[in-house]
N, C-alpha and C positions, 0 to 999 in steps of 0.2 A: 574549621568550617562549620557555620551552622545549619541546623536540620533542614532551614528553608534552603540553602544551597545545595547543601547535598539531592535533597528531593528534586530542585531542577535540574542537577548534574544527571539523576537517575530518570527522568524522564526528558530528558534532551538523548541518553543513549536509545533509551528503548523506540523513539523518535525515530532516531535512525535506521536501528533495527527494520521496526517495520518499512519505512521508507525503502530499504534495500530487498524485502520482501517484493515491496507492489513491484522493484523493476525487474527482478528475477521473471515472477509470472508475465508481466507484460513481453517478457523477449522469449518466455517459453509460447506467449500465444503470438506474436508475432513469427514465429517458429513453425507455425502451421500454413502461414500465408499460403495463398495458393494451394493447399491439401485440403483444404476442409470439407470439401465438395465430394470427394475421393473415396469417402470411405463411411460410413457409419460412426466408427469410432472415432476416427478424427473429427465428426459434425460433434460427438458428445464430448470428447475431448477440450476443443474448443469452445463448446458454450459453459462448462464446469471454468474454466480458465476464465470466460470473458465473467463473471458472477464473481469470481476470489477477486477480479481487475477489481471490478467494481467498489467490493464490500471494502476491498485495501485501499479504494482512493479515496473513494467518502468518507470513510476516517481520517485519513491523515486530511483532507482537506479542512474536516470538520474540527479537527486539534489544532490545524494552523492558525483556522478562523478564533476560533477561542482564544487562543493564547495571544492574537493579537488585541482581541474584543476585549481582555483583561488588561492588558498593554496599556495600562493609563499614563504612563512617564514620557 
């Protein structure tokens, strides 16, 4: 295997990784559906959650875009 493969093998996992990250948080904040209002903590709760949504999907949107923008073949 050479380095350039290896190096994609290892960023297609971490790829995933985080990919698995953004749905965790997303079904933790869909988790509050309907409580948010409820309580103080669930309001901070939920906007800490929708911020990690966020940071986690404009990354990977942003590696998707890349990797296809280099995608010359």
């Amino acid at each position: 295997m050479s380095i350039s493969a290896a190096t994609s093998s290892l960023v297609q996992n971490l790829e995933r990784e985080e990919r698995a990250g953004l749905y965790t948080a997303l079904k933790e904040l869909e988790s509050l559906k309907g409580r948010v209002a409820s309580s103080g903590d669930n309001l901070q709760n939920a906007l800490l959650l929708y911020d990690k949504v966020q940071v986690l999907f404009y990354r990977h949107y942003a590696y998707l875009y890349l990797r296809n923008a280099v995608n010359t073949q």
